[in-house]
Backbone as numpy.savetxt, mean C-alpha at the origin, in Angstrom:
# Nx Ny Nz CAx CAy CAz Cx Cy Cz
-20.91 -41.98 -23.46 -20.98 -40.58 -23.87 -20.23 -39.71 -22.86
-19.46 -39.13 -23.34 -18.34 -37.91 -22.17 -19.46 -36.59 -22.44
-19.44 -35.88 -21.25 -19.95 -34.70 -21.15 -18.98 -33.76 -20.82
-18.63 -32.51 -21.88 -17.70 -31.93 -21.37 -18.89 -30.55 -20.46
-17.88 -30.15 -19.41 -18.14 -28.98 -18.47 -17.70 -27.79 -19.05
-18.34 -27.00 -19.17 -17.86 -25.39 -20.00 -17.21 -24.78 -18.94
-16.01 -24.21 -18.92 -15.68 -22.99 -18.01 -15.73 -21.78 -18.43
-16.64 -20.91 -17.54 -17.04 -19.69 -17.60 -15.86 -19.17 -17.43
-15.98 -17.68 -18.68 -14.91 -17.35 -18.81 -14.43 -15.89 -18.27
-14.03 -15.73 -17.74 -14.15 -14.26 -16.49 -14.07 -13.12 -17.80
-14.70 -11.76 -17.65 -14.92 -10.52 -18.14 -13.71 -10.51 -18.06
-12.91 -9.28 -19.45 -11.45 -9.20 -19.07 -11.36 -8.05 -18.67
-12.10 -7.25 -18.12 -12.08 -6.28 -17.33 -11.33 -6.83 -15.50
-12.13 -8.46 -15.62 -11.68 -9.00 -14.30 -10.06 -9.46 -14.26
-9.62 -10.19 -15.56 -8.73 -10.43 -15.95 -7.26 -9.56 -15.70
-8.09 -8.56 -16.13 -6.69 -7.00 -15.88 -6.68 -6.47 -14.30
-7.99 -7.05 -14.03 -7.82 -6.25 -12.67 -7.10 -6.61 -11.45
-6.85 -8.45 -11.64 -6.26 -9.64 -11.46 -4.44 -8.90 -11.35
-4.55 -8.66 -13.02 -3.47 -7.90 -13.64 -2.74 -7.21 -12.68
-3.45 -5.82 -12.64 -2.99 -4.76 -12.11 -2.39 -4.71 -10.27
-3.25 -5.66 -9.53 -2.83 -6.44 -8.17 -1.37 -6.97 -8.53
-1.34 -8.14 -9.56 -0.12 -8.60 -9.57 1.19 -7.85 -9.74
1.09 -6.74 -10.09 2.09 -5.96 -10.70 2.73 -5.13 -9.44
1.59 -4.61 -8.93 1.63 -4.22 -7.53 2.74 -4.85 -6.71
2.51 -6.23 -7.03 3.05 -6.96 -5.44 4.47 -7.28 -6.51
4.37 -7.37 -7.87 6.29 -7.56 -8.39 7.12 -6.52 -7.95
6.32 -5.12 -8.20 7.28 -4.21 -8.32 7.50 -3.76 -6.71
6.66 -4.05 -5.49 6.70 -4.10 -4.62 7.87 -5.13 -3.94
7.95 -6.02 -4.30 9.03 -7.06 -4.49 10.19 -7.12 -4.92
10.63 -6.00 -5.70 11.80 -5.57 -6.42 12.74 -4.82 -5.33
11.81 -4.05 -5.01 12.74 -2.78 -3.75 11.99 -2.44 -3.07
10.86 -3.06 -2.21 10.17 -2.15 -1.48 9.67 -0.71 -2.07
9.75 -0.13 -3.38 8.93 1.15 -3.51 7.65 1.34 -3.66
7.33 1.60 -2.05 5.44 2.03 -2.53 5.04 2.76 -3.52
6.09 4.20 -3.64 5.54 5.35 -4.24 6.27 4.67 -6.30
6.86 4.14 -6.19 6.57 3.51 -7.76 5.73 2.52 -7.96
5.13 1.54 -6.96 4.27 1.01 -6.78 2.84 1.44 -7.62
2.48 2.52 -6.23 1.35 3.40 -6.50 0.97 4.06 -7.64
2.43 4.57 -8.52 2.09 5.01 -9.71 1.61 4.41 -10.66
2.28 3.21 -10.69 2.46 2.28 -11.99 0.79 1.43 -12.00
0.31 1.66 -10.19 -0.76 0.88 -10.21 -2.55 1.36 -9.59
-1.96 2.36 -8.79 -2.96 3.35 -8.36 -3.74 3.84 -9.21
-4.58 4.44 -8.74 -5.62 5.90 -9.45 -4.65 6.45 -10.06
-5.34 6.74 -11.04 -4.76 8.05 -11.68 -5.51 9.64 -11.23
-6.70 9.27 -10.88 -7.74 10.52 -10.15 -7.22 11.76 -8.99
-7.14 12.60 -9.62 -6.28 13.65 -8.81 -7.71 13.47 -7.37
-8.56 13.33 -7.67 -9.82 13.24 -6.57 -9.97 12.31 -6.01
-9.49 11.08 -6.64 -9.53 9.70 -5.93 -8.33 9.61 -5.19
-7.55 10.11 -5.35 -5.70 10.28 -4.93 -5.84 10.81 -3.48
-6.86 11.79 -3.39 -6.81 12.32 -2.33 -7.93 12.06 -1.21
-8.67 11.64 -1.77 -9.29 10.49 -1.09 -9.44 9.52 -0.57
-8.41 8.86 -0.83 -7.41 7.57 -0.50 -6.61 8.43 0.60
-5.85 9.20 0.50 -5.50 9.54 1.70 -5.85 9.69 2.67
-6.78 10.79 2.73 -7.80 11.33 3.46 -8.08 9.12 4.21
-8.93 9.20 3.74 -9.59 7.46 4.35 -8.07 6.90 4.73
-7.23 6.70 4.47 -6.11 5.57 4.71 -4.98 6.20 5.52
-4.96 7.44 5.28 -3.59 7.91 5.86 -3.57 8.35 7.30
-4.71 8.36 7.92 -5.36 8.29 9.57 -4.45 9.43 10.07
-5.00 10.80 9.58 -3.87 12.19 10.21 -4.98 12.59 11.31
-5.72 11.98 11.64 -6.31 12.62 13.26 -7.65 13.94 13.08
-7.61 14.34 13.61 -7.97 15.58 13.36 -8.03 16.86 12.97
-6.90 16.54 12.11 -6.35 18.12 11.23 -7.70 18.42 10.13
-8.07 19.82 9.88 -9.11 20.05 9.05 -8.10 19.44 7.91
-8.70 18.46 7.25 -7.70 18.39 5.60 -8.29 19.36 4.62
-9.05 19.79 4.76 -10.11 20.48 3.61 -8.81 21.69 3.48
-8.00 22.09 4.41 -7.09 23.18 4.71 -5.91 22.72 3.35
-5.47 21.84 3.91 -4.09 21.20 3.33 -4.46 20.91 1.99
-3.39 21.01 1.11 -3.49 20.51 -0.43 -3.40 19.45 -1.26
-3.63 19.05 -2.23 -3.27 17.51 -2.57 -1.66 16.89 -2.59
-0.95 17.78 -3.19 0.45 17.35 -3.11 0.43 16.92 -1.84
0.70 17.74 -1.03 1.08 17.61 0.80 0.39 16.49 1.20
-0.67 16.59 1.25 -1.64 15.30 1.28 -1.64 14.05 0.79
-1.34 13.41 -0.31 -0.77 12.43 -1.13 0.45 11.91 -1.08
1.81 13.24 -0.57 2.77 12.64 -0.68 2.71 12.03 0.91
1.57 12.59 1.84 2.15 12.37 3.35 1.97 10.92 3.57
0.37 10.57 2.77 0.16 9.45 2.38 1.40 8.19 2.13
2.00 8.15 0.84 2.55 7.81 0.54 3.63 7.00 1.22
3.87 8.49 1.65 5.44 8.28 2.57 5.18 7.02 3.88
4.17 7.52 4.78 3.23 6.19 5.56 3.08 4.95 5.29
2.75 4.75 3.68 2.84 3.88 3.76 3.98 3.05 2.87
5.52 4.09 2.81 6.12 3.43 2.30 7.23 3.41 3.81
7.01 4.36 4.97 7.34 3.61 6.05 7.23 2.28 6.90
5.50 2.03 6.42 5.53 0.71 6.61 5.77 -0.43 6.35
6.08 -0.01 4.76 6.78 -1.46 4.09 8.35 -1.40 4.30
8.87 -0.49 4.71 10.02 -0.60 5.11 10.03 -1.40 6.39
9.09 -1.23 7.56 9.44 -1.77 8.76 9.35 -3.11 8.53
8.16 -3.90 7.65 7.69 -4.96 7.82 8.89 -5.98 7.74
9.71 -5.60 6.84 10.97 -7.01 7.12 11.62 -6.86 8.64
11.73 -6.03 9.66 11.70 -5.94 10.38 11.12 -6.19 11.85
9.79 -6.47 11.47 9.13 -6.85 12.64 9.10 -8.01 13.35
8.93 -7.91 14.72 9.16 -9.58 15.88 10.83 -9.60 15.53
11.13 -8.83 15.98 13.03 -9.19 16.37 12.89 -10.53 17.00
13.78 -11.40 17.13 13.93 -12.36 17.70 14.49 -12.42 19.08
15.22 -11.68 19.57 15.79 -10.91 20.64 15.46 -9.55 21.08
15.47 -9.25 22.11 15.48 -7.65 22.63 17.39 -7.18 22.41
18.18 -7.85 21.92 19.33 -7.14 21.35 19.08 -6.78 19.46
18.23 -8.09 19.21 17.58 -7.43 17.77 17.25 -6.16 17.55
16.44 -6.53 18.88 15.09 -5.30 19.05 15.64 -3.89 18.55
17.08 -3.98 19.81 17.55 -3.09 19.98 18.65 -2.58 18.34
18.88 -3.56 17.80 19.50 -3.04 16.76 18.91 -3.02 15.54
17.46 -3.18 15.65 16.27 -2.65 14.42 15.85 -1.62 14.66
15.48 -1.31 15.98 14.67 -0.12 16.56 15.49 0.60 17.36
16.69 1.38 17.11 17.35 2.55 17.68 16.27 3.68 17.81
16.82 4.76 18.78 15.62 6.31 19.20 15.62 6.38 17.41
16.33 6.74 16.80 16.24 7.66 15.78 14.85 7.09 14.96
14.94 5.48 14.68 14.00 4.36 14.05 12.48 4.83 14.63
12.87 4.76 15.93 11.86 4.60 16.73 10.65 5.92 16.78
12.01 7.17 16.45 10.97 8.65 16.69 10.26 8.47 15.17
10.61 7.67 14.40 9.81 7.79 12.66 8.55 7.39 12.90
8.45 6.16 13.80 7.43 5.42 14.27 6.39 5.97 15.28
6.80 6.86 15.92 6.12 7.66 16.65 5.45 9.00 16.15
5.98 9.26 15.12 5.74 10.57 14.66 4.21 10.88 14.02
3.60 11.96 14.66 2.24 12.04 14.70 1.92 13.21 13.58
0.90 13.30 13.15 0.54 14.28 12.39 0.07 15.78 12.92
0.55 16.81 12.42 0.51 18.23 13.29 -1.13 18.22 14.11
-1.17 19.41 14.73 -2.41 19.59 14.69 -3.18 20.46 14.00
-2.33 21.37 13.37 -2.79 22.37 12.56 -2.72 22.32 11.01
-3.31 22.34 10.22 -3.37 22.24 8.85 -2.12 23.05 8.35
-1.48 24.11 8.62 -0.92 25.21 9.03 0.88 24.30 8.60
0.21 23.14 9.34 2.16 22.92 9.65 1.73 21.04 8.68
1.15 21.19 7.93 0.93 20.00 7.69 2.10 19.54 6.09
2.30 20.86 5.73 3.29 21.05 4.55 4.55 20.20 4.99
4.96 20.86 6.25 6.29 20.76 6.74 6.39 19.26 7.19
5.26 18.84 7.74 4.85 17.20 7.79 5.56 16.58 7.33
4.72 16.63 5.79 4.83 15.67 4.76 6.21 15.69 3.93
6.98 17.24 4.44 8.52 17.24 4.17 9.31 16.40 4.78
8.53 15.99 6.47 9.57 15.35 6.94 9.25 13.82 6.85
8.12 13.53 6.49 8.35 12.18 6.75 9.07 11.34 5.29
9.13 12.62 4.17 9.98 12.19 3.06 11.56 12.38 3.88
12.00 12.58 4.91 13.35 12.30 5.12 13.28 11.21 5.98
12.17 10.73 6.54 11.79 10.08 7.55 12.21 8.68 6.36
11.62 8.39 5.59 11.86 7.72 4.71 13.25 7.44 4.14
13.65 8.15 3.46 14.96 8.08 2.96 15.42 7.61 4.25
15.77 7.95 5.54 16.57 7.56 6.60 16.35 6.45 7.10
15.20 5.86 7.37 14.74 4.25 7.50 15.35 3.38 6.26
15.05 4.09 4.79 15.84 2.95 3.94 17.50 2.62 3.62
17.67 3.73 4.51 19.31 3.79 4.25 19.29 2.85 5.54
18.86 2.98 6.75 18.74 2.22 7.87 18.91 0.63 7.04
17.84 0.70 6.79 17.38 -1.26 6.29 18.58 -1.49 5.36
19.24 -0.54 4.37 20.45 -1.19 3.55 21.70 -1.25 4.40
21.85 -0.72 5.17 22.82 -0.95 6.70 22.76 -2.37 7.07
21.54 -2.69 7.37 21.70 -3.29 8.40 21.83 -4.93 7.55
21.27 -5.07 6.57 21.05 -5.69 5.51 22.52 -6.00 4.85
23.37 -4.99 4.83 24.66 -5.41 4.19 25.36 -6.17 5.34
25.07 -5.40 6.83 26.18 -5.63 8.04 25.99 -7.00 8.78
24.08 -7.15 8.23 23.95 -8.69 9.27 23.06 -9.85 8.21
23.87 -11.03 8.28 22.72 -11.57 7.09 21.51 -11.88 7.40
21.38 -11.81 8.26 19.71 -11.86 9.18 18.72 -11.11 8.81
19.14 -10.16 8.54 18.32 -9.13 8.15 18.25 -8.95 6.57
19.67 -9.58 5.64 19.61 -9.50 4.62 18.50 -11.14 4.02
18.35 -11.73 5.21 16.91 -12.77 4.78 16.13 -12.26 4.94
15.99 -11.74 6.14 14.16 -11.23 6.08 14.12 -10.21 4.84
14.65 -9.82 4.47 14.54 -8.55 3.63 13.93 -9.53 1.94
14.97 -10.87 1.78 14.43 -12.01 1.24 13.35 -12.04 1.24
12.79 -13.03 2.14 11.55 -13.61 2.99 10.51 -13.09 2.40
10.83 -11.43 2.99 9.42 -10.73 2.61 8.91 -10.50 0.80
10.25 -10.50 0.06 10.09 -9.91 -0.91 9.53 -11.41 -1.75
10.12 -12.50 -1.45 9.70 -14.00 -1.63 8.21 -14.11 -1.18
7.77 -13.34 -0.04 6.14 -13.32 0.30 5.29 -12.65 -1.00
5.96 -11.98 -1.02 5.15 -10.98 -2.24 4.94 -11.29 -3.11
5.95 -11.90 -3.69 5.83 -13.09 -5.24 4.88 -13.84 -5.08
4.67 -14.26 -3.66 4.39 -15.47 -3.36 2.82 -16.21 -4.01
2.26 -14.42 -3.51 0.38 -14.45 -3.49 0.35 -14.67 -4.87
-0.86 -15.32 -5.12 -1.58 -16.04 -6.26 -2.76 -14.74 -6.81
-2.48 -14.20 -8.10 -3.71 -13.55 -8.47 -3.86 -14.00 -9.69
-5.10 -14.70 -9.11 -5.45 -15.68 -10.96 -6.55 -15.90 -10.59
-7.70 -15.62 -11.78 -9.39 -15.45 -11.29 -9.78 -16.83 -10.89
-10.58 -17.15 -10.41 -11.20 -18.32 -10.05 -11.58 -18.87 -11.41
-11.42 -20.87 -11.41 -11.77 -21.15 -12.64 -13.29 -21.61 -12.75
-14.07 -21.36 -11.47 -15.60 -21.96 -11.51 -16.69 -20.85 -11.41
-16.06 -19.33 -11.19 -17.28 -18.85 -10.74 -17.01 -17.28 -11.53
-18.08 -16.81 -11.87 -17.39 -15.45 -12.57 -17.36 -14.64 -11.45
-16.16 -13.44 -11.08 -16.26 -12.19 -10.66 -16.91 -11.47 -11.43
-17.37 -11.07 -9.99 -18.42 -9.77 -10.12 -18.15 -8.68 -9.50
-18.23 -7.44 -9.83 -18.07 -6.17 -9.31 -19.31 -5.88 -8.10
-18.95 -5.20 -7.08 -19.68 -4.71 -5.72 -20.06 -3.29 -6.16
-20.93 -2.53 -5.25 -20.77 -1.12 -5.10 -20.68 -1.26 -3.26
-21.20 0.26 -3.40 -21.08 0.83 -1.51 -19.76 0.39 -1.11
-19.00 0.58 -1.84 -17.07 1.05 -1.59 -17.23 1.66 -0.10
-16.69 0.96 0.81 -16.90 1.41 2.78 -15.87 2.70 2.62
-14.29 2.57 1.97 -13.52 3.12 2.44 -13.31 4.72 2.33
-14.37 5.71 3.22 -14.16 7.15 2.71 -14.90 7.55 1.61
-14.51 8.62 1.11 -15.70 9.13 -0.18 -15.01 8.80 -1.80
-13.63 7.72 -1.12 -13.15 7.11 -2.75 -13.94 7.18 -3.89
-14.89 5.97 -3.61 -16.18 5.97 -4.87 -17.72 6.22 -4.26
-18.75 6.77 -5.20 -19.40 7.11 -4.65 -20.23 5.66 -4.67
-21.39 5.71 -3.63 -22.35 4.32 -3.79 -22.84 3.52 -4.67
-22.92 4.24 -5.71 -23.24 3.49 -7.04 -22.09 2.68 -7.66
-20.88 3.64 -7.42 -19.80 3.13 -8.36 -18.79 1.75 -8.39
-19.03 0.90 -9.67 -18.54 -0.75 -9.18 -17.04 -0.78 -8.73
-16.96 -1.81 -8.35 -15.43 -1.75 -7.83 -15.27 -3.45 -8.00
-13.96 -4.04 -7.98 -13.59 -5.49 -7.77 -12.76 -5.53 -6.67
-13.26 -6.90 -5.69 -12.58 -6.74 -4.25 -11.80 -7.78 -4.86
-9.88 -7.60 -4.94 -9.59 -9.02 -5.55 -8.58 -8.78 -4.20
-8.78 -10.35 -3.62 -8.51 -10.20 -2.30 -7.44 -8.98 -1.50
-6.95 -9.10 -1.03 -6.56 -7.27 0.06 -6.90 -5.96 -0.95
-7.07 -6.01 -2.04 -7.22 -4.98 -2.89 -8.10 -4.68 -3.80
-8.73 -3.17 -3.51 -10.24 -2.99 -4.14 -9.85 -2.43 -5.86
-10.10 -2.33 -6.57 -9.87 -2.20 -7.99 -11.10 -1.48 -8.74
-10.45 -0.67 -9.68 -11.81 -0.08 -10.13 -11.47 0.32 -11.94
-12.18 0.26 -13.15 -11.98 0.92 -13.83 -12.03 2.00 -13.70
-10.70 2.19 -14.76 -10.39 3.92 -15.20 -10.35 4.14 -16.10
-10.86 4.25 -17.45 -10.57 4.74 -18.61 -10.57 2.98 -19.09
-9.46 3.18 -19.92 -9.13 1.99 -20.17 -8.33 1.05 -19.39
-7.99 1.85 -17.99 -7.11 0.38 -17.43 -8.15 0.37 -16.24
-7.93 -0.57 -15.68 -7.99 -0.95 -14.33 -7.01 -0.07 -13.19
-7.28 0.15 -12.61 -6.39 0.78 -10.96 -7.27 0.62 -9.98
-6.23 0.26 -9.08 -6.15 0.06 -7.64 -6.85 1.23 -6.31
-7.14 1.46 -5.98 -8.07 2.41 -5.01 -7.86 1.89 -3.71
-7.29 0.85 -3.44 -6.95 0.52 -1.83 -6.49 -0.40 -1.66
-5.76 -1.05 -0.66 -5.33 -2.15 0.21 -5.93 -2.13 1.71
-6.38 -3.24 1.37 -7.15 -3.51 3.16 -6.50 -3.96 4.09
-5.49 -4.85 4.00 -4.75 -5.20 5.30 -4.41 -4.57 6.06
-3.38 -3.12 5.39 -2.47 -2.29 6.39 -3.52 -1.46 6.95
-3.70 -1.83 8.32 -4.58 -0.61 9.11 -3.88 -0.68 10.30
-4.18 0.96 10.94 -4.43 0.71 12.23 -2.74 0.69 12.75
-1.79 0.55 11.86 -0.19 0.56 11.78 0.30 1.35 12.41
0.21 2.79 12.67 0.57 3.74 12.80 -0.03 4.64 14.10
């Protein structure tokens, strides 16, 4: 007599949410764009949008309650589409690498702190959108001029493909509450941790509400 084993079949709420991670890391993989990234996969919550910042975008001690959501979201953004720019970049292999990844100009993007005054926080988030544009024109420089850099630029985007988001075939996901990160969701509200990324229904889709790895970057 054969006994067959049933596999439990994941909620397709889990299914999409699986989904919505993966899409993340293609279109992330295409060109490095966080901020098409974020759209295609983020909140849609003008309140959750800015909340996510607020928790992730680590501006210090500026009152934010001052500053507005645009300013706020895009400063976000820009942060963390500085950092996916650096990452094909990082651990030069040489201090002449070093030196020709990280010029002053590279270097002041990387340094650049958030005002102290709510006051000047507009003008911020203006600059680190040039701050941006100028690092990616940087990386297509350096990318056309050295093939070294036109691998890592590979490498990374080959990493991205790389990760596996496909539900487990033995155990059902389950949704958490008490979301740690900021006042994103409130304590009650479920969320799916599908690994670096917390997920939440919205309506009818699934979106994204965070990435846990990048901390502490800046």
């Amino acid at each position: 007599m054969i006994l067959s084993l049933s596999v439990p079949q994941q909620p397709r709420e889990v299914v999409e949410a699986y989904e919505v991670c993966r899409r993340f890391q293609t279109i992330i993989a295409e060109d490095l764009d966080f901020d098409r990234a974020f759209e295609a996969t983020f909140t849609k919550s003008p309140t959750r949008r800015r909340e996510i910042a607020i928790a992730e975008g680590e501006f210090g001690d500026i009152d934010l309650a001052r500053v507005d959501d645009a300013s706020l979201i895009d400063a976000f953004k820009s942060r963390m589409q500085i950092l996916y720019l650096m990452m094909p970049l990082m651990s030069p292999d040489s201090t002449r690498e070093e030196a020709l990844f990280f010029p002053p100009r590279i270097k002041a993007i990387f340094d650049r702190k958030p005002p102290k005054a709510a006051s000047r926080f507009h003008a911020y988030s203006l600059q680190l959108k040039r701050d941006v544009a100028y690092l990616r024109a940087h990386l297509e420089r350096l990318a056309k001029d050295h093939p070294s850099v036109a691998e890592r630029i590979h490498k990374f985007k080959k990493e991205a493909l790389s990760e596996k988001f496909e539900p487990p075939a033995n155990d059902i996901v389950k949704p958490l509450t008490a979301y740690s990160r900021g006042r994103v969701l409130g304590l009650d509200e479920p969320y799916y941790q599908i690994g670096n990324y917390a997920v939440v229904r919205e309506g009818n889709d699934m979106r994204i509400i965070g990435i846990r790895f990048f901390t502490r970057l800046f």
